[in-house]
KOLVEX-740629 format. One line per field, with one value per atom (N, C-alpha, C): residue number from 1; residue in three letters; atom name; x, y, z. Coordinates in steps of 0.05 Angstrom, whole numbers. Example, Ala and Ser with C-alpha at 12.3 -4.5 7.8 and 13.67 -1.06 7.14 Angstrom:
BEGIN
n	1;1;1;2;2;2
res	ALA;ALA;ALA;SER;SER;SER
atom	N;CA;C;N;CA;C
c1	264;246;264;257;273;258
c2	-114;-90;-66;-45;-21;1
c3	156;156;156;142;143;157
This chain:
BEGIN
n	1;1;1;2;2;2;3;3;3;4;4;4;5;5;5;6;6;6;7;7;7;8;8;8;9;9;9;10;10;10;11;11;11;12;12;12;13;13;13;14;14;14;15;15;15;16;16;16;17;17;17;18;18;18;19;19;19;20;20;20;21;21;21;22;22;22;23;23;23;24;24;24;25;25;25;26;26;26;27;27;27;28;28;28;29;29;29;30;30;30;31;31;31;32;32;32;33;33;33;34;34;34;35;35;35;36;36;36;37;37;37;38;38;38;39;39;39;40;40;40;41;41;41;42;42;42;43;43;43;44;44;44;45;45;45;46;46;46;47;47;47;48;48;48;49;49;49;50;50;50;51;51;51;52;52;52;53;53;53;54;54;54;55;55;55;56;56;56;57;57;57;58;58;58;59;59;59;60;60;60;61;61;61;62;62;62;63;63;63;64;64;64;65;65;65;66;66;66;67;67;67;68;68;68;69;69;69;70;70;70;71;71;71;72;72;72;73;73;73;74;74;74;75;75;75;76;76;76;77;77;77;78;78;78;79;79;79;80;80;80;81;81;81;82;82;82;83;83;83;84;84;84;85;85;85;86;86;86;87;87;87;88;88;88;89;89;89;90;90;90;91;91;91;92;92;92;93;93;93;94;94;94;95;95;95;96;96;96;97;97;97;98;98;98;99;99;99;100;100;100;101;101;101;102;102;102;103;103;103;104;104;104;105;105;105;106;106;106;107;107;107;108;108;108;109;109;109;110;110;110;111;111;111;112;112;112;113;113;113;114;114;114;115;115;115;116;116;116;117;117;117;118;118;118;119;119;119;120;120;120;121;121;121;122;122;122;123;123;123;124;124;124;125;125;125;126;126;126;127;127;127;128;128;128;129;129;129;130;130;130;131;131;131;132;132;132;133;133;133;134;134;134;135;135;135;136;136;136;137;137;137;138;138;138;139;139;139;140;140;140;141;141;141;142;142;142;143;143;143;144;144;144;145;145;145;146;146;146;147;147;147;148;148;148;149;149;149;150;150;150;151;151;151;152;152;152;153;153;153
res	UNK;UNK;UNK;UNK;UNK;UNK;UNK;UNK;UNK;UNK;UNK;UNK;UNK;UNK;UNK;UNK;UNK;UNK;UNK;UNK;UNK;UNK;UNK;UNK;UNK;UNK;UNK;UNK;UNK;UNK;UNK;UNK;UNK;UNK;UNK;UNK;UNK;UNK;UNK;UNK;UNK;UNK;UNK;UNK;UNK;UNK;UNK;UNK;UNK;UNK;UNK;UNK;UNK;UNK;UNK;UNK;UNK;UNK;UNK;UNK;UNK;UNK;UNK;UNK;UNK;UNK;UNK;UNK;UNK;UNK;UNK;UNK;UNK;UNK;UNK;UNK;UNK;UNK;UNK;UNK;UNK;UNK;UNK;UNK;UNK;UNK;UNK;UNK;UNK;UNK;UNK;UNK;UNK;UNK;UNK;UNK;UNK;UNK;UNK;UNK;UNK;UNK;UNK;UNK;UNK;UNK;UNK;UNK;UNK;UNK;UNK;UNK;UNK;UNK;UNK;UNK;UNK;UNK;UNK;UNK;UNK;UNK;UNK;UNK;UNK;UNK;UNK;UNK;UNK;UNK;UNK;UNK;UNK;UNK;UNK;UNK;UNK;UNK;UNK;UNK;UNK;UNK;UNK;UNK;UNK;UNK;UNK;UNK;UNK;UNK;UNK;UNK;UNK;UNK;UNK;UNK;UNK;UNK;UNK;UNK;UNK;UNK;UNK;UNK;UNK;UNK;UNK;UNK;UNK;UNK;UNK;UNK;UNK;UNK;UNK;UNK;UNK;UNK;UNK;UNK;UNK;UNK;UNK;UNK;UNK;UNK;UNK;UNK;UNK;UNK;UNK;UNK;UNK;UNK;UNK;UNK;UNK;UNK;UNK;UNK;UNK;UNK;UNK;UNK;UNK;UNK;UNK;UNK;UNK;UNK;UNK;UNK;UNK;UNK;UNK;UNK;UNK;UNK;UNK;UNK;UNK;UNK;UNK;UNK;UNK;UNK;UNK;UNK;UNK;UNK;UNK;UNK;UNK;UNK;UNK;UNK;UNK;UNK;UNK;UNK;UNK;UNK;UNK;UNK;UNK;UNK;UNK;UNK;UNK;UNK;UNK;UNK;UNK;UNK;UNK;UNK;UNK;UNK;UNK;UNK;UNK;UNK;UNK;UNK;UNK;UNK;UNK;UNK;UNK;UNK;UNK;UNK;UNK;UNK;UNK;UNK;UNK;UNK;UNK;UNK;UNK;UNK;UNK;UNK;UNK;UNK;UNK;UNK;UNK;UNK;UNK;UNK;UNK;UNK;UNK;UNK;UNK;UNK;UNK;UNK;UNK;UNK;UNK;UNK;UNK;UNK;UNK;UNK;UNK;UNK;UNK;UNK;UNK;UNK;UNK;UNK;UNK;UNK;UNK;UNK;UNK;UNK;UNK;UNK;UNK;UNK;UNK;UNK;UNK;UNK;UNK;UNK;UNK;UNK;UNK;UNK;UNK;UNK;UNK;UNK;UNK;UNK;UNK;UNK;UNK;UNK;UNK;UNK;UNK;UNK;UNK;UNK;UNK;UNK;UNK;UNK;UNK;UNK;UNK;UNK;UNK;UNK;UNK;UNK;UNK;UNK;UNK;UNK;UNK;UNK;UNK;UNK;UNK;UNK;UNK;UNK;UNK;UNK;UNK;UNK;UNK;UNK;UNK;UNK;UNK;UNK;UNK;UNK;UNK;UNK;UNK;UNK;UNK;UNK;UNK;UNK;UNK;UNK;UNK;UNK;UNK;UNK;UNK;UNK;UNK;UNK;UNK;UNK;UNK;UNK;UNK;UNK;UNK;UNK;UNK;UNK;UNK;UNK;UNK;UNK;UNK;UNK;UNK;UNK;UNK;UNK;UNK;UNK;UNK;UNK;UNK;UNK;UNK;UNK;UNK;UNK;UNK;UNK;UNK;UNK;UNK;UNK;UNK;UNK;UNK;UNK;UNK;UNK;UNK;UNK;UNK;UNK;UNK;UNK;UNK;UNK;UNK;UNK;UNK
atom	N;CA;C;N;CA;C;N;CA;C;N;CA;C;N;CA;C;N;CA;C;N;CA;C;N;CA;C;N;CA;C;N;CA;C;N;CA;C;N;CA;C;N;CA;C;N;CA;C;N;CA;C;N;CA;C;N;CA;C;N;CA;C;N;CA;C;N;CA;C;N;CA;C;N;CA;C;N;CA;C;N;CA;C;N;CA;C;N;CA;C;N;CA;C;N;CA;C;N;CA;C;N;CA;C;N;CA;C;N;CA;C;N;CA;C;N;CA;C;N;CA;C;N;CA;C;N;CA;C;N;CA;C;N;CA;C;N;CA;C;N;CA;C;N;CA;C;N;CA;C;N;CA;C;N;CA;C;N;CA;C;N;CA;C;N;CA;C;N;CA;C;N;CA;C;N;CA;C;N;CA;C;N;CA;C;N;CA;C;N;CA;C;N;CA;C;N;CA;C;N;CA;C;N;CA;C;N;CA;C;N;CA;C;N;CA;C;N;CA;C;N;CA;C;N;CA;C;N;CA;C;N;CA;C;N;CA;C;N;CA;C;N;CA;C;N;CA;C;N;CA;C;N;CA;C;N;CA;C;N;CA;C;N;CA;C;N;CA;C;N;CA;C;N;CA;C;N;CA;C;N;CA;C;N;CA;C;N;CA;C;N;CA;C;N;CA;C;N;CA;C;N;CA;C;N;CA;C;N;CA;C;N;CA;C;N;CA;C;N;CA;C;N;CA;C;N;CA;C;N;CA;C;N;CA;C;N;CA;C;N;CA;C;N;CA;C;N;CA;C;N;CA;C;N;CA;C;N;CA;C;N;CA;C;N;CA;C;N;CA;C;N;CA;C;N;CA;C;N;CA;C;N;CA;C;N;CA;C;N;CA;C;N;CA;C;N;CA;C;N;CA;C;N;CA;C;N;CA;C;N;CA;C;N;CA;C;N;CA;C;N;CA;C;N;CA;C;N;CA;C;N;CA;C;N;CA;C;N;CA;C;N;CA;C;N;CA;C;N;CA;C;N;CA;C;N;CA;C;N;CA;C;N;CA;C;N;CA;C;N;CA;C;N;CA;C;N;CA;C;N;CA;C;N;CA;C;N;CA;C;N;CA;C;N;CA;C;N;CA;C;N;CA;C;N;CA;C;N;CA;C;N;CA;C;N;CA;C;N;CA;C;N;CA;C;N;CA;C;N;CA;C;N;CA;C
c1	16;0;17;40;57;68;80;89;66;45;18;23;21;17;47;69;97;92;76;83;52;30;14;23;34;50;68;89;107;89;73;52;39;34;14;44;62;81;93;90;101;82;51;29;38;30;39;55;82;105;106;94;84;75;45;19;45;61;83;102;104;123;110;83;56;60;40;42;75;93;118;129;114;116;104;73;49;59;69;70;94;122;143;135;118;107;86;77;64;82;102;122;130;143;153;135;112;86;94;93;88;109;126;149;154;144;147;121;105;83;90;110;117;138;151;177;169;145;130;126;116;104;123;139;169;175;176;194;175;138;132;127;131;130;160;177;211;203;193;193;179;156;131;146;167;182;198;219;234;215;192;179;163;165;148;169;193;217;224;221;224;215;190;163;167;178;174;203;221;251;227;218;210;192;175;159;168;197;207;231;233;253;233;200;179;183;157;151;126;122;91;82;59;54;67;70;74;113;118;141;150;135;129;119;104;100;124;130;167;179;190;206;190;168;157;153;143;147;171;177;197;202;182;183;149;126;107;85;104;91;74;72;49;41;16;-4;-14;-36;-43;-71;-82;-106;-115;-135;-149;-178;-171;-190;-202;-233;-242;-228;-230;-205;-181;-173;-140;-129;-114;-104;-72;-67;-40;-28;-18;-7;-5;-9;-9;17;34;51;58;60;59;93;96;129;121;145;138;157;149;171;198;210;232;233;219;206;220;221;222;196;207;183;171;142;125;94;80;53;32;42;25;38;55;68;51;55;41;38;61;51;40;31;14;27;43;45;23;5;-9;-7;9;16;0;-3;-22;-5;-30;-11;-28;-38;-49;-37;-54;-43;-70;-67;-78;-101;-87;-100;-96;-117;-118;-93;-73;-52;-32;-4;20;43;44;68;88;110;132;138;134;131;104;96;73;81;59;70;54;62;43;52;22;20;26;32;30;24;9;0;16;35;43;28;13;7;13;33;32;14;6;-8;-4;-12;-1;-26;-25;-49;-63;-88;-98;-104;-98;-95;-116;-135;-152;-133;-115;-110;-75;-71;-41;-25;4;25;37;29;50;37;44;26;51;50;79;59;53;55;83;80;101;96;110;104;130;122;146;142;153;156;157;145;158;172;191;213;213;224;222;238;235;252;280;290;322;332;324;329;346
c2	-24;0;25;28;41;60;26;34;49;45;54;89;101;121;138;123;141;144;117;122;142;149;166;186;195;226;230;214;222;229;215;227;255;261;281;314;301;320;327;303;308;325;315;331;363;364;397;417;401;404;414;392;397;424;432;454;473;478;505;509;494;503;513;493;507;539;538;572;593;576;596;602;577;580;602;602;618;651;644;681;687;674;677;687;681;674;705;709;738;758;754;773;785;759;770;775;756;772;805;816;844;859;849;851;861;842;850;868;868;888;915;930;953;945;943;941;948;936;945;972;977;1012;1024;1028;1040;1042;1020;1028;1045;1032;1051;1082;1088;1114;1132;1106;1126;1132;1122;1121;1149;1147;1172;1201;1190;1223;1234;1204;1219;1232;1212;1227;1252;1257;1284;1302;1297;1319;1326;1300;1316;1326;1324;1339;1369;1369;1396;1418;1399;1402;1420;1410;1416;1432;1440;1460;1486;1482;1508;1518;1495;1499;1505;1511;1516;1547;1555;1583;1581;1554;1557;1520;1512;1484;1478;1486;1475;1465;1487;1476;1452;1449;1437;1404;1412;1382;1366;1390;1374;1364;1373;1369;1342;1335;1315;1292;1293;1272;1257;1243;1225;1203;1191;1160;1167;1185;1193;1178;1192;1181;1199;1225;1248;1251;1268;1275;1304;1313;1341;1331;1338;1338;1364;1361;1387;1379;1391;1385;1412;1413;1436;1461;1479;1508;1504;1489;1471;1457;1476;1451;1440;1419;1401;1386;1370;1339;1317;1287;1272;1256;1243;1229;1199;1183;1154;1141;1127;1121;1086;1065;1035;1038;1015;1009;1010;1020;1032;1061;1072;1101;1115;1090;1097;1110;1119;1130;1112;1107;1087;1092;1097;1103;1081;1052;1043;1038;1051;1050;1056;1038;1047;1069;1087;1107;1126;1144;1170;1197;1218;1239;1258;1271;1285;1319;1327;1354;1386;1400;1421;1444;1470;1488;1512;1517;1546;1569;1590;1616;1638;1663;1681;1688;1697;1691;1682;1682;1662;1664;1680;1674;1680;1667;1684;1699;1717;1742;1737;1747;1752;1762;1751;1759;1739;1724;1710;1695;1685;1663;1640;1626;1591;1573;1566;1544;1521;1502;1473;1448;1430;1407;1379;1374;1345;1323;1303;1292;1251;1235;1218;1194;1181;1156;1133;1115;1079;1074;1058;1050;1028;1025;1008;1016;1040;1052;1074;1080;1105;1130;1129;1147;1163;1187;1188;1178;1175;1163;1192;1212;1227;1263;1273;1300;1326;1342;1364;1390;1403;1442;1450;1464;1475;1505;1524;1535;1557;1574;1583;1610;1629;1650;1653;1660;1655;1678;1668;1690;1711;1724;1731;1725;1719;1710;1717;1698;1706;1702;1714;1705;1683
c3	0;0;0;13;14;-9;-31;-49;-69;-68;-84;-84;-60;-52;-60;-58;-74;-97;-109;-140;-146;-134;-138;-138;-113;-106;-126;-137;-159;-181;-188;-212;-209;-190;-186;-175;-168;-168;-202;-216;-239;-255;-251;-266;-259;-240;-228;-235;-228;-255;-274;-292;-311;-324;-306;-315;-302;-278;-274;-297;-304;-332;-354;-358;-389;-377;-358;-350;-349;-338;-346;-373;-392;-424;-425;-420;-437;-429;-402;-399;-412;-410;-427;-462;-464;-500;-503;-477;-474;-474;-460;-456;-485;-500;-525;-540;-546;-554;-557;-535;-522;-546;-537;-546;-578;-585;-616;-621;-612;-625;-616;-596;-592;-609;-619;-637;-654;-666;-699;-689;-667;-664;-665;-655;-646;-669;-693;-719;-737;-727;-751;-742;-714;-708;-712;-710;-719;-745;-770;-800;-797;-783;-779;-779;-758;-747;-773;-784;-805;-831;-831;-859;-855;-834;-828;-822;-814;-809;-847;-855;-889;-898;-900;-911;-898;-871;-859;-876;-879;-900;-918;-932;-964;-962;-941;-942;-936;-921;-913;-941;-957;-986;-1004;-996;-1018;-1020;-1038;-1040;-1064;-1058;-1076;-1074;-1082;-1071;-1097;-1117;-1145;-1135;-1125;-1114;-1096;-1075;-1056;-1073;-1091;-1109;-1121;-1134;-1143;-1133;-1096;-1082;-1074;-1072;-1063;-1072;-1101;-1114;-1132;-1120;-1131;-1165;-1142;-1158;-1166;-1171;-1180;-1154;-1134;-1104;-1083;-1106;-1094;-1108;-1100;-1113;-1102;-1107;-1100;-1083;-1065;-1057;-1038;-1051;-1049;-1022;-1008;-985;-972;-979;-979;-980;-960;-974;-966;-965;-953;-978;-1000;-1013;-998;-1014;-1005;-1013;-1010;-1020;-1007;-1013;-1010;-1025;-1006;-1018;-1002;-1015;-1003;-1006;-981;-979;-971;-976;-967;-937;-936;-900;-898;-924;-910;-929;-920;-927;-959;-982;-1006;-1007;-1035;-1047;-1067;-1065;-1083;-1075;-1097;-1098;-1081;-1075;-1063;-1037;-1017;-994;-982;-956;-935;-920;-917;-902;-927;-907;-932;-919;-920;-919;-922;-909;-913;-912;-924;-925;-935;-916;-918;-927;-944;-959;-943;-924;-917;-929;-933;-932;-929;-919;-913;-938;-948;-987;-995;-1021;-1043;-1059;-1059;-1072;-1057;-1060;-1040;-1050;-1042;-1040;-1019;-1034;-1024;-989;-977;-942;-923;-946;-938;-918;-899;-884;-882;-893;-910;-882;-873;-846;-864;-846;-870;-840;-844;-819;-834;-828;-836;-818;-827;-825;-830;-811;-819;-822;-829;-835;-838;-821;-837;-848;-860;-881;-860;-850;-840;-804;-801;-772;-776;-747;-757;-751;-732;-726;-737;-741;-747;-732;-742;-719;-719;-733;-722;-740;-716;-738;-734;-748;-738;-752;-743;-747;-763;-781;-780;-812;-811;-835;-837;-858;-875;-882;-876;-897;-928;-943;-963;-973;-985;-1002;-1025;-1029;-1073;-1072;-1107;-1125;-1121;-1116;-1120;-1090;-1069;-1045;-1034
């Protein structure tokens, strides 16, 4: 009877065992879980910062959106969009922030100005706006605007 009861207890110590290790798997497996899905964020919010620190480059090297289009489009990876009295541009970059028309992120770049047309001393707001494709919300938005110059300046 003796021996019955060791070899029970070894089983039921081993079961135990056992289910402490499943669970130090499952949470180990959460951990990195965790892990990699801030890593994806982290990289696609670093991509966010550089493509909006460029965009903010090019709006302050503008002095008209027509300008601002050139500097932007590359690889024929902007576009113009016109959003009610806000026109702008739209330009799309892939994951490692080339330029290509069906990339995931979207640049959303604004052209404000006081009037309908701009002069020489103007001061043009612009809202960069980043985007990943499949997210409602931006990963990254920047203010930023420009004087503009005359000719020759």
């Amino acid at each position: 009877m003796k021996k019955n009861q060791h070899i029970t207890a070894f089983y039921l110590e081993t079961i135990l065992l056992i289910v402490v290790f499943m669970a130090i798997i499952m949470v180990l497996t959460n951990v990195f879980g965790a892990g990699r899905r801030q890593t994806v964020r982290a990289r696609r919010l670093n991509n966010a910062v550089c493509l909006a620190e460029n965009a903010a480059e090019a709006v302050s090297a503008s002095d008209s959106l027509d300008k601002l289009e050139t500097l932007l489009n590359q690889a024929d990876n902007a576009r113009r969009l016109e959003e009610g009295m806000s026109p702008g541009l739209v330009a799309r970059y892939d994951e490692n922030m080339s330029p290509d028309p069906e990339g995931h992120y979207m640049v959303l770049v604004s052209w404000t100005t006081a009037g309908s047309s701009v002069r020489a001393g103007d001061y043009v707001e612009s809202t960069i706006k980043v985007i990943y494709e499949g997210l409602d919300e931006p990963l990254y938005v920047l203010d930023t605007g420009v004087y503009v110059k005359e000719v020759g300046e």
